[in-house]
C-alpha positions as CSV (number, residue, x, y, z in Angstrom):
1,X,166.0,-148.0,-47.1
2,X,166.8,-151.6,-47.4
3,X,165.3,-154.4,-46.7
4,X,161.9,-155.8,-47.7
5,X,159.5,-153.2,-48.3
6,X,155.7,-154.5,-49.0
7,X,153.5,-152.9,-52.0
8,X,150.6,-152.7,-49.2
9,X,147.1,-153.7,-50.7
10,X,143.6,-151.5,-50.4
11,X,141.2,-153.7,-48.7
12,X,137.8,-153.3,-49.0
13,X,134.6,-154.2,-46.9
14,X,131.6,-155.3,-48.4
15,X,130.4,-152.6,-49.4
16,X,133.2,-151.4,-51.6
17,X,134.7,-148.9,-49.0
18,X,138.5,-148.9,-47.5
19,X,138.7,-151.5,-44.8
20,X,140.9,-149.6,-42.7
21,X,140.9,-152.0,-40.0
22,X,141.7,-154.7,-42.3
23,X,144.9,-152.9,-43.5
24,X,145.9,-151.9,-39.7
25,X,146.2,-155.4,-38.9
26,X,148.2,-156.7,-42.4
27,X,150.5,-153.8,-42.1
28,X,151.1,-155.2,-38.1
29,X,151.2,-158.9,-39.7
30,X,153.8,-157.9,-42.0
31,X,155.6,-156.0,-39.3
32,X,156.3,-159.3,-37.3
33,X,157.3,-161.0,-40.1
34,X,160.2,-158.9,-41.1
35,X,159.0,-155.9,-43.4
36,X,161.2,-153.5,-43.5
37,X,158.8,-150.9,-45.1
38,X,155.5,-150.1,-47.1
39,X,155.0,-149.1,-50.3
40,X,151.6,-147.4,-49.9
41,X,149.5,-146.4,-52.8
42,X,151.0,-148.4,-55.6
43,X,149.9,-150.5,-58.2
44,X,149.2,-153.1,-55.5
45,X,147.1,-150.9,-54.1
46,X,144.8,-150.6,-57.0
47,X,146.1,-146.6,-57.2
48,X,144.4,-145.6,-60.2
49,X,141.2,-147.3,-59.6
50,X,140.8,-145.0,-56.2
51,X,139.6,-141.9,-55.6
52,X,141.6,-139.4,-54.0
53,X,140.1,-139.2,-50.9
54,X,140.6,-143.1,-51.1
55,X,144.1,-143.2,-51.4
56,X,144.7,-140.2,-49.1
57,X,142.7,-142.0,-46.5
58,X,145.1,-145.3,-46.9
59,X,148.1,-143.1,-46.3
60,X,146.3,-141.9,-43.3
61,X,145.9,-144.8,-41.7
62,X,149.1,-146.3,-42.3
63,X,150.6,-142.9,-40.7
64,X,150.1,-144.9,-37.7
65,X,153.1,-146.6,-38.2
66,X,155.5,-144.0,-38.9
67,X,157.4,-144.0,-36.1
68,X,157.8,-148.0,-36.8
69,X,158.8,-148.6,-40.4
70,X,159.8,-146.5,-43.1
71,X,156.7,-145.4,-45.4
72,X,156.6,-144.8,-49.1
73,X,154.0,-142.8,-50.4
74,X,153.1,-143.1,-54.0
75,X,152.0,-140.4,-55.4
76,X,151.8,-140.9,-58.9
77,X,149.0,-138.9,-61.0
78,X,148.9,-137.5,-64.9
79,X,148.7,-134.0,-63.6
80,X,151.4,-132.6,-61.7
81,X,148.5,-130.4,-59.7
82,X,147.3,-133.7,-58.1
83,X,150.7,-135.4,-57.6
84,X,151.6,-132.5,-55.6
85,X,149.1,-132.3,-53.4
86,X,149.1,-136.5,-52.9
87,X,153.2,-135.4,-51.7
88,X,151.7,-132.7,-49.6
89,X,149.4,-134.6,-48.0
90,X,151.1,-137.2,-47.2
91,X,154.3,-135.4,-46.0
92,X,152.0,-133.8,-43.5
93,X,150.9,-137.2,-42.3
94,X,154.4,-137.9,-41.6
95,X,155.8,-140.3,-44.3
96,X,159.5,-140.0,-44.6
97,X,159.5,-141.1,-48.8
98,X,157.5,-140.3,-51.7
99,X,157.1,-142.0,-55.2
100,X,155.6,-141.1,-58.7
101,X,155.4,-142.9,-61.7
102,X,155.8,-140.9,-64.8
103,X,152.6,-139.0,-65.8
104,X,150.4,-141.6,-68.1
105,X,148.2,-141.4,-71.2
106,X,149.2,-138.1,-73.4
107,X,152.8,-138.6,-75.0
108,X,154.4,-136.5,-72.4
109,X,158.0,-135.3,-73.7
110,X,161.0,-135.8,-71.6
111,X,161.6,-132.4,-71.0
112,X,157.7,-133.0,-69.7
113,X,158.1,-135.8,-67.5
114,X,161.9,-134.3,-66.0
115,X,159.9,-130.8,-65.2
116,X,156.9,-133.3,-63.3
117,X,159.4,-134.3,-61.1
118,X,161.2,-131.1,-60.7
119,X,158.0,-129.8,-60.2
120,X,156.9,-132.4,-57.3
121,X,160.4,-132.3,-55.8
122,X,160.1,-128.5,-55.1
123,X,157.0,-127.6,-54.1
124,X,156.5,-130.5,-51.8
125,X,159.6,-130.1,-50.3
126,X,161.0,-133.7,-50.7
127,X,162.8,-136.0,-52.9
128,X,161.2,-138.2,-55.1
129,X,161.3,-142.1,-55.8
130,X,160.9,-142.7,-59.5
131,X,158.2,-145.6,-60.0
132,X,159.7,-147.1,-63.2
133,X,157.3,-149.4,-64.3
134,X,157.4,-149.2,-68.4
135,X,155.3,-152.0,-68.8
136,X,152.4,-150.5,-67.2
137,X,153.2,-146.8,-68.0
138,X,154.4,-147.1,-71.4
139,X,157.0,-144.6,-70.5
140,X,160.9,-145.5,-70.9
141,X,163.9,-143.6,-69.4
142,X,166.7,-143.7,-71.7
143,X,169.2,-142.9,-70.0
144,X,171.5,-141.8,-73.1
145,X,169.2,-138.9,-73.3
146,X,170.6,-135.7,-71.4
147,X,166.9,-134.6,-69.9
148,X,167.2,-137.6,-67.8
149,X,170.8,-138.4,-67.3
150,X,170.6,-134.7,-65.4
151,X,167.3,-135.5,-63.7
152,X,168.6,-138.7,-62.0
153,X,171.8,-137.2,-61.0
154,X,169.9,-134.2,-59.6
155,X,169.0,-133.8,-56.0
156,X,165.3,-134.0,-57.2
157,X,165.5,-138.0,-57.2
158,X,165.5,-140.0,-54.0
159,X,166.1,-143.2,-55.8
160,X,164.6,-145.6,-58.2
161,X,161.8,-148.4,-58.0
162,X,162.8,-150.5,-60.8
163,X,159.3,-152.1,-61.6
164,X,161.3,-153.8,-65.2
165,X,162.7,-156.9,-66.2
166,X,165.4,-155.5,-67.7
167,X,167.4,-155.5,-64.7
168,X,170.5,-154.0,-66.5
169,X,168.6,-150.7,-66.4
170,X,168.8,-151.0,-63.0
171,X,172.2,-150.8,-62.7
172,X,172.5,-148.3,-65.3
173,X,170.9,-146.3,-63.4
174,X,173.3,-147.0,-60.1
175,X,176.4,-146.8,-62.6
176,X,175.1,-143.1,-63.8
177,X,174.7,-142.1,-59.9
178,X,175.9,-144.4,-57.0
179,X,174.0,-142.1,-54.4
180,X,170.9,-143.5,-55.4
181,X,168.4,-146.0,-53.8
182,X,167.3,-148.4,-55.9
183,X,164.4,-151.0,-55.0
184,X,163.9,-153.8,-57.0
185,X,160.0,-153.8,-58.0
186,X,159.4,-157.2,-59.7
187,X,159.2,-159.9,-56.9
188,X,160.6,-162.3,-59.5
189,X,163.8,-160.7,-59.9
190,X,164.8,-160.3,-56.4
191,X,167.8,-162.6,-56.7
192,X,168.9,-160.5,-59.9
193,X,167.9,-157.3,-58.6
194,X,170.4,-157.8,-55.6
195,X,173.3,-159.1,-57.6
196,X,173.2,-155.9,-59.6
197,X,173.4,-153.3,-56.3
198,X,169.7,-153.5,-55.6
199,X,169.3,-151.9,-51.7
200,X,165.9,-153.9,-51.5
201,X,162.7,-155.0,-52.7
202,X,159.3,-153.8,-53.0
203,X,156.7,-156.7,-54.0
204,X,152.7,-157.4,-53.8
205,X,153.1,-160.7,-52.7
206,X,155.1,-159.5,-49.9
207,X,151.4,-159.4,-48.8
208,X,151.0,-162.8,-48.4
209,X,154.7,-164.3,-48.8
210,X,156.8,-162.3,-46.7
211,X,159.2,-164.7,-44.8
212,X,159.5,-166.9,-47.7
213,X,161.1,-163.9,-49.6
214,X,162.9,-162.8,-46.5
215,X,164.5,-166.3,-46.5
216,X,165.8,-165.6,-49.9
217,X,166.6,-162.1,-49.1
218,X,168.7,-163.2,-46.1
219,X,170.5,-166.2,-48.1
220,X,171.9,-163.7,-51.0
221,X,173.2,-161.5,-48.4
222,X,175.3,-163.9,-46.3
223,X,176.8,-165.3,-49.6
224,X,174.1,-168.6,-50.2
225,X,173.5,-167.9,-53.3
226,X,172.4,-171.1,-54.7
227,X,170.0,-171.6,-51.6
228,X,168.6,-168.3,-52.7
229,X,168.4,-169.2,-56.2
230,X,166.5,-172.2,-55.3
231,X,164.0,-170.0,-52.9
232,X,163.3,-167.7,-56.1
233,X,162.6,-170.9,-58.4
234,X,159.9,-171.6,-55.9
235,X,158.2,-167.8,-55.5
236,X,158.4,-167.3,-59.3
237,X,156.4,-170.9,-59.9
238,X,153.9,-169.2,-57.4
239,X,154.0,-165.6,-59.0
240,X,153.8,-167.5,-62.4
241,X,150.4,-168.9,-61.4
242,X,149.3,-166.0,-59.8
243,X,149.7,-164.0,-62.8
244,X,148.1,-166.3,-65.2
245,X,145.0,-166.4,-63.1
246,X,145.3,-162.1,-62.2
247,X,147.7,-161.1,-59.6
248,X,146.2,-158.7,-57.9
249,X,142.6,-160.8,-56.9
250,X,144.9,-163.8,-56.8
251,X,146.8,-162.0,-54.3
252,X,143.8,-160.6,-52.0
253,X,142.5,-164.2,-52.4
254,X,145.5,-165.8,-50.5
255,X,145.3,-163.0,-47.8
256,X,142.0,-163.4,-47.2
257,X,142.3,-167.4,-46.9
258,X,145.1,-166.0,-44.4
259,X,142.4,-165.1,-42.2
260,X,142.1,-161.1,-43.1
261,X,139.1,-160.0,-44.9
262,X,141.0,-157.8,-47.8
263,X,137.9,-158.2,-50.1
264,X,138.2,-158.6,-53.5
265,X,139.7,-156.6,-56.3
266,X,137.6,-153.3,-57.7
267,X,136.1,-153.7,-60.8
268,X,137.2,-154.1,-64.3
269,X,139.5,-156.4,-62.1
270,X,137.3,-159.8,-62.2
271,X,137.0,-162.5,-59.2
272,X,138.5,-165.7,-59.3
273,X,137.2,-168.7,-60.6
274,X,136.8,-171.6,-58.2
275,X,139.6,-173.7,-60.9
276,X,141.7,-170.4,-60.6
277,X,141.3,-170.7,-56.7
278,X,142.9,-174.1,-56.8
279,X,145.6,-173.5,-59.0
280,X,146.8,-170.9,-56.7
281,X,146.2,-172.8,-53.6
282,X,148.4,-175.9,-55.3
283,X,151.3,-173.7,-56.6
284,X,151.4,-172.5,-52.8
285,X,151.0,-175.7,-51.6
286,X,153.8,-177.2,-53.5
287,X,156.3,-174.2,-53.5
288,X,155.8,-172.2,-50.3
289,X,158.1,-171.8,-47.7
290,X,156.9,-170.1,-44.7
């Protein structure tokens, strides 16, 4: 579990349907460039914006590669009913991890959330990853609170994907229980995720930038840290652009000028406007190493 781990995207055809064949070969693209793993089912992925037999059938197809990477299932769903039969069905499939976020929406306690991951961990027979992404789920874990100081040093929790800016969580959450992975889930804080005990990352535009964030990913860990610095000033100037024009279609754009047909972006996400289109392909232009 270290290494760089790709937030894998949901392709679509033309029609709006998974574009499994699509997926097969980005997953095998990402392969030879270095990926160590794939996050499957995550925001990336356009999770909540799929149905179930949508995201079930993406876990399928990346099964096929089980035997060649490490696989992440995120499993994440309000009700603890659904989450658990995601972590059913994709433990039968074969994947070795599985993730949640925290369930969304109602103003879940933390004696709430805690018991959703007890819940998962038990009946479907694995660990779980927590997907800690505040900013999205409007859910904080405070770790000065008991509930989940003894749900992160239980043997509930796998490990952490610490989707926050506030990297000094992250290694909170190390100090409060060394045994845990932690995954660094903003693509713009690689270099700071590392320096604070991070075993990895897990990006979107690990999609389309791979060995330029394996470059930087390599550099940190034989000690070139300003070279890696450097790298990161270039991949946030890119992410910076990619999120002011919407990173997820800005992201299926650059795949698909890759030369794999991802499609675009389910609606309420909108499409790219031809300026949009150009700003990206500058900022890639300019700061991309390949």
């Amino acid at each position: 579990m270290k290494g760089i781990f790709v937030a894998s995207l949901t392709p679509f055809d033309k029609d709006g349907k998974l574009n499994a064949a699509a997926l097969e070969k980005l997953m095998e693209r990402n392969l030879k460039e270095g990926a160590a793993g794939f996050f499957m089912g995550g925001s990336s992925a356009e999770c909540f914006l799929l149905t179930h037999e949508e995201r079930v059938a993406a876990f399928e197809v990346a099964s096929q590669f089980k035997n060649r990477t490490e696989l992440i299932a995120h499993i994440g769903a309000i009700s603890t009913e659904e989450a658990v039969k995601f972590g059913k069905e994709a433990k039968a499939l074969g994947f070795g991890h599985i993730a949640a976020t925290p369930p969304l929406y109602y103003g879940f306690t933390p004696k709430e959330i805690a018991s959703y991951y007890y819940d998962i961990a038990d009946k479907v027979g694995m660990p779980v990853i927590v997907y800690n992404f505040p900013g999205n789920t409007k859910k904080e874990f405070d770790l000065s609170n008991p509930v989940y100081r003894e749900l992160f040093t239980s043997s509930a929790i796998e490990g952490v994907k610490h989707t926050n800016q506030v990297v000094y969580q992250m290694e909170r959450f190390l100090n409060l229980n060394p045994s845990l992975v932690v995954l660094n889930g903003f693509d713009e804080t690689m270099v700071a995720g590392l320096a604070l005990g991070a075993h990895g990352s897990i990006g979107s535009t690990f999609n389309c930038m791979l060995p330029h964030y394996l470059k930087i990913y390599n550099a940190f860990n034989s000690g070139e840290i300003a070279k890696a610095r450097e790298m990161q000033h270039k991949a946030n100037t890119i992410m910076e652009t990619f999120c002011n024009v919407g990173l997820i279609p800005a992201v299926k754009y650059v795949v698909c000028k890759q030369g794999i047909d991802v499609g675009i972006a389910r609606r309420p996400f909108g499409e790219l406007s031809p300026e949009a289109m150009r700003m990206v392909d500058k900022a890639l232009e300019e700061n991309l190493i390949k």
